[in-house]
MILODO-515106 format. One record per atom (N, C-alpha, C, CB): residue in one letter; atom name; x negated, y negated, z. Coordinates in pm, whole numbers. Each point is the difference from the previous one (the first is absolute). Glycine has a CB too. Layout:
REM residues N
REC  resn  name       u       v       w
REC     a    CA       X       Y       Z
...
//
This chain:
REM residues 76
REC  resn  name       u       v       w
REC     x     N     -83     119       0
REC     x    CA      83    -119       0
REC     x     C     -88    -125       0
REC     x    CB     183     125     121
REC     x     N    -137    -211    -164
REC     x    CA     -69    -137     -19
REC     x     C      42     -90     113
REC     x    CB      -3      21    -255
REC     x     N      75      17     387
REC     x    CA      56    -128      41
REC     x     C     -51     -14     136
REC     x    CB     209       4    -144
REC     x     N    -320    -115     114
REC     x    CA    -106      16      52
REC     x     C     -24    -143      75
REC     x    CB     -73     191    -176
REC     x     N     201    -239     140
REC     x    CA      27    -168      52
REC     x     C     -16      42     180
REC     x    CB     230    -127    -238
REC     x     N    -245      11     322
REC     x    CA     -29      96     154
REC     x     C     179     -65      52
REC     x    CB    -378     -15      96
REC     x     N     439     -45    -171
REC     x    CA     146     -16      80
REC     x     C     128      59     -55
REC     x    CB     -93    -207      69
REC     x     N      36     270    -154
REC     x    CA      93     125     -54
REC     x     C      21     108     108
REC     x    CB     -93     -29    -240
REC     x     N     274      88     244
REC     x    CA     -51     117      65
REC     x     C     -18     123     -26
REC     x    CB      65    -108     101
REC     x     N     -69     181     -48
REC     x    CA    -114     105     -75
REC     x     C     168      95     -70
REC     x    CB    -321      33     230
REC     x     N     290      20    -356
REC     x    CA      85      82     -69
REC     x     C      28     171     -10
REC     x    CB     -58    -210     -95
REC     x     N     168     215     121
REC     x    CA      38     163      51
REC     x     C      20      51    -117
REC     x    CB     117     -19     216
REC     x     N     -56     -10    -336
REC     x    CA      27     101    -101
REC     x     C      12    -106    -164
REC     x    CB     157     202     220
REC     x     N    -147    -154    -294
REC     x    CA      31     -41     -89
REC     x     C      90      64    -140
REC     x    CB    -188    -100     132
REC     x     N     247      63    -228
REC     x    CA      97      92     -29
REC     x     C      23    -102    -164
REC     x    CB     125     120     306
REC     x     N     -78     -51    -392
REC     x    CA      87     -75     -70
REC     x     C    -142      17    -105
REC     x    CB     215    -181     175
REC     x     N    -291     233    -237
REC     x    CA    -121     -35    -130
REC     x     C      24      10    -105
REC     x    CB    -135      58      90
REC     x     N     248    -106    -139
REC     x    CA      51     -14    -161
REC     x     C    -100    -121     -54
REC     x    CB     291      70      36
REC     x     N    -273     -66    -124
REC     x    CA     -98    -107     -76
REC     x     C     109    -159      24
REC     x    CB    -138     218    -239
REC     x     N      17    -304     344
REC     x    CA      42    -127      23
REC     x     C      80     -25     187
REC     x    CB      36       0    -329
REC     x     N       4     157     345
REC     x    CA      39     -29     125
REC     x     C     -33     136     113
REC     x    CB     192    -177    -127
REC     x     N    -243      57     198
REC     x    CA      23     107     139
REC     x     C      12     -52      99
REC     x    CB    -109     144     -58
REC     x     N     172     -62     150
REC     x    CA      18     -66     130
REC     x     C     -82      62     144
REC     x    CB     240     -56    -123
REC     x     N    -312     -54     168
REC     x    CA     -34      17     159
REC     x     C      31       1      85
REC     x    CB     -75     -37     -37
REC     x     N      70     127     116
REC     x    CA      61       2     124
REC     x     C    -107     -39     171
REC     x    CB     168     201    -181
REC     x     N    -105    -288     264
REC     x    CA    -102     -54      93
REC     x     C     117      27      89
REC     x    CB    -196    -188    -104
REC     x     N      82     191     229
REC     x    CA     114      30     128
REC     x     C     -12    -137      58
REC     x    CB     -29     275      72
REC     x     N     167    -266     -48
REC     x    CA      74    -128     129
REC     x     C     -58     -19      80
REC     x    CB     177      34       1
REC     x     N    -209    -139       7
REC     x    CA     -83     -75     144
REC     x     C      98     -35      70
REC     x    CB    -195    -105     -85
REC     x     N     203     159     221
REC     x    CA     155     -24      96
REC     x     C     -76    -204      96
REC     x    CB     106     430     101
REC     x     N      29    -473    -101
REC     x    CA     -47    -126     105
REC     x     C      23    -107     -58
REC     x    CB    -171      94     102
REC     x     N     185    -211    -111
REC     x    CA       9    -124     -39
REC     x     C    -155     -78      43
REC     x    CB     293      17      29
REC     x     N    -324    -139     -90
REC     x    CA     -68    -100      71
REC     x     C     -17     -13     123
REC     x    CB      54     -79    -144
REC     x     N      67      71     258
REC     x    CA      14     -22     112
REC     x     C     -59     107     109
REC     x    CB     183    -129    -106
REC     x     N    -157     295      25
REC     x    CA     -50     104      66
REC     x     C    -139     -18     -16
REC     x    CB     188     144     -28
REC     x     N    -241    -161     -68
REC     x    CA    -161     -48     -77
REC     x     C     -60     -97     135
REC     x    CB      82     -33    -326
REC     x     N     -19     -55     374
REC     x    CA     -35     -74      82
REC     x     C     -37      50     162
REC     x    CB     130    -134    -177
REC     x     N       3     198     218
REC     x    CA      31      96     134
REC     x     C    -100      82     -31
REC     x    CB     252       0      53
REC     x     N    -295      86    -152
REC     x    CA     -87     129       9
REC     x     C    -152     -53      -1
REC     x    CB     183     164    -136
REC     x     N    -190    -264      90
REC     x    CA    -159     -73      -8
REC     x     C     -20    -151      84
REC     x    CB     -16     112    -267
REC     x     N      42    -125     357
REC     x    CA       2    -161      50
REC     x     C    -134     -40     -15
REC     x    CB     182       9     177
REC     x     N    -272     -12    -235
REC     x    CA    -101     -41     -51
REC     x     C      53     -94    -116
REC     x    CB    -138     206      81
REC     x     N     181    -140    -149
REC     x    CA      45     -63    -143
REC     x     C      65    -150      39
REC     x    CB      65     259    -126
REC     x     N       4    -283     235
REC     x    CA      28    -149      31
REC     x     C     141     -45     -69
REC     x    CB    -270     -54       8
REC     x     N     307     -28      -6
REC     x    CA     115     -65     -53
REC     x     C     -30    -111     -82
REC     x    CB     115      71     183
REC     x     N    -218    -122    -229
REC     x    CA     -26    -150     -60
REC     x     C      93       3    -120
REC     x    CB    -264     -39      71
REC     x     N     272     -96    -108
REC     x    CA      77     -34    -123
REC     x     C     -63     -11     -81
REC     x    CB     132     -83      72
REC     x     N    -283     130     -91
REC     x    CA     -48      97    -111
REC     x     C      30     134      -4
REC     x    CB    -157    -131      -2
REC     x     N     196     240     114
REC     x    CA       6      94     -58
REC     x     C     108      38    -141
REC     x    CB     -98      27     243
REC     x     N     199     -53    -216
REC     x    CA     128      43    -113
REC     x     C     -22     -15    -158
REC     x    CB     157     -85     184
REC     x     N    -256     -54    -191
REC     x    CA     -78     -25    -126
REC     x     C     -89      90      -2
REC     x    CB      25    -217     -15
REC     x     N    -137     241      92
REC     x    CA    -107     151     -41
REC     x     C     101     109     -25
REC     x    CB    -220     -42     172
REC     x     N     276     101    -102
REC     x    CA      64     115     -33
REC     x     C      76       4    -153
REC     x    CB      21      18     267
REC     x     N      70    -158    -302
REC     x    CA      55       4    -116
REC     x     C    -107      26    -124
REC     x    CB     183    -150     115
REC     x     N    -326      61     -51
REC     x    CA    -120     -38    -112
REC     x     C     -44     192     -39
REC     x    CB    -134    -319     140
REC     x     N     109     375     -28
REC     x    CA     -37     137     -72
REC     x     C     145      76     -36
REC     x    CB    -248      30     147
REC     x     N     376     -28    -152
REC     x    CA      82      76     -43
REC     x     C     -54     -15    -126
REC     x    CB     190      -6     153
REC     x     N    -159    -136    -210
REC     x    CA       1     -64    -116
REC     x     C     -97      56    -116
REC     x    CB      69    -188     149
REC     x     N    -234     188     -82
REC     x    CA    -127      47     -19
REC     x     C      25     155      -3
REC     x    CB    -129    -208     116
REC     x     N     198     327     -43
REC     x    CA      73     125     -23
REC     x     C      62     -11    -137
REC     x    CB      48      38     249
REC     x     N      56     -98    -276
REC     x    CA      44     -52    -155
REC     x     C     -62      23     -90
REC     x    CB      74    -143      63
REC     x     N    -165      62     -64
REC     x    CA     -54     -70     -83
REC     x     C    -121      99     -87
REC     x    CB      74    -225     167
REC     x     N    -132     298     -38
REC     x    CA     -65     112     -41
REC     x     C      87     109     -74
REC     x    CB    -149     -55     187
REC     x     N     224      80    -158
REC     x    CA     158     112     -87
REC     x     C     -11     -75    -108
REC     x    CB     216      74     180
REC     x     N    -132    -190    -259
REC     x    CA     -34     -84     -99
REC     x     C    -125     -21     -68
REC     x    CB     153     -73     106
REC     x     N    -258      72     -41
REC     x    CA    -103      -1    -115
REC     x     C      -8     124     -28
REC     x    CB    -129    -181      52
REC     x     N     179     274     -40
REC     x    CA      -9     176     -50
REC     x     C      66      24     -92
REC     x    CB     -20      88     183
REC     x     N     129    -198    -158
REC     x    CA     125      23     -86
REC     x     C     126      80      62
REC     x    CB    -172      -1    -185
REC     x     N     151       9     362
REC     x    CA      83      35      45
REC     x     C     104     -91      29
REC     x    CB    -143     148      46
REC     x     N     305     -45      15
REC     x    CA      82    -150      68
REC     x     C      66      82     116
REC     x    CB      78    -184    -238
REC     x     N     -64      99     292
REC     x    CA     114      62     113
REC     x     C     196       4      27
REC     x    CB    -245     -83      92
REC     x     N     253      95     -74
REC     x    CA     167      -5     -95
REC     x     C      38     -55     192
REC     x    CB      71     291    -297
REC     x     N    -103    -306     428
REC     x    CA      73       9      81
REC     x     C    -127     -98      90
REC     x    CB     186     255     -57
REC     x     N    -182    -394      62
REC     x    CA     -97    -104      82
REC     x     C      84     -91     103
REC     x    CB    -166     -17    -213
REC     x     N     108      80     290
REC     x    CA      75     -88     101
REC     x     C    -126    -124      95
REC     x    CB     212     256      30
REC     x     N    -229    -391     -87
REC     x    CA     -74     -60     120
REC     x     C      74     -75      96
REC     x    CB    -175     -13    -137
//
């Protein structure tokens, strides 16, 4: 596998190799932001964090897209 981005998460299966499509499968990360916070209080609350976190989803993207991948389901 190529997906080698470090904020990707890691991929369980994959399926679908017709010519032009396939689909990946990644497992669910359980928790919101807020749990992110409770489970690490290091991480802090500043009103920079919500911008870093959005800045690498985005950068996750972006790496899929220059492959020529897409994601059909983004939630920031």
């Amino acid at each position: 596998s190529h997906l080698l981005q470090r904020h990707l998460v890691e991929q369980s299966d994959s399926r679908g190799w017709d010519p032009g499509v396939v689909h990946n499968c990644m497992c669910l990360e359980p928790g919101n932001l807020w749990y992110l916070i409770q489970q690490y209080p290091g991480i802090g609350t500043s009103d920079k964090l919500p911008f870093r976190l959005q800045q690498v989803m985005l950068e996750a993207l972006n790496y899929h897209a220059s492959r020529g991948w897409i994601h059909r389901d983004v939630k920031l």
